[in-house]
C-alpha positions in Angstrom: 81.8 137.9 131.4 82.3 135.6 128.5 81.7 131.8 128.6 83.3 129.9 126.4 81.6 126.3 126.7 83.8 124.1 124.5 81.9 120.3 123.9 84.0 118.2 125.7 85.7 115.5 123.4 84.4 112.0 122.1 86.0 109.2 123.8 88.4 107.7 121.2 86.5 105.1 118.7 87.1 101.2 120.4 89.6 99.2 118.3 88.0 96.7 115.7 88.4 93.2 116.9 91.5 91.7 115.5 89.5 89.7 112.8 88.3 92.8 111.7 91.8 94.6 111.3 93.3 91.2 110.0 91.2 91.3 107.4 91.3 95.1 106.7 95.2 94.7 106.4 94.5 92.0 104.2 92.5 94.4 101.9 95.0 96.9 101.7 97.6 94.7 100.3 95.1 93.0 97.9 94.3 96.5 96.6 98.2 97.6 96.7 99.0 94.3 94.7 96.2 95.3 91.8 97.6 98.8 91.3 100.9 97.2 90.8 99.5 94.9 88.5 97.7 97.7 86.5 101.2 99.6 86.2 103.0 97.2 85.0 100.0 95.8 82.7 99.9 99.7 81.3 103.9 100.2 81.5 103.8 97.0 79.0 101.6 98.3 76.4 103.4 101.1 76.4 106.6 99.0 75.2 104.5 97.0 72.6 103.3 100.2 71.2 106.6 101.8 71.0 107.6 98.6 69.3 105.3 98.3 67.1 105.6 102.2 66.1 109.7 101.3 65.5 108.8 97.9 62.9 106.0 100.7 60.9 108.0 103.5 60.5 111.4 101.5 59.7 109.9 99.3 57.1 110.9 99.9 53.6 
């Protein structure tokens, strides 16, 4: 005789109110928009280094 006394499951989490998920949307393009900015910010130095790397070693 076995007994096999599984918890029975959470009711699901209510949804935020729809300020609440307006404004978490909100966040997550703000924070998507800063990582784009960072890569191109670091993609450009990058270019200016290589640049500047290409005018020191071709000088004369």
């Amino acid at each position: 005789m076995t007994t096999d006394e599984t918890p029975s499951p959470q009711p699901p989490e209510p949804p935020p109110p729809a300020g609440e998920q307006a404004r978490l949307a909100l966040e997550k393009k703000r924070e998507r928009y800063v990582w784009y900015y960072l890569a191109y910010f670091l993609f450009g130095i990058h270019i200016v280094a290589f640049v500047m790397i290409y005018a020191v070693l071709s000088t004369k």
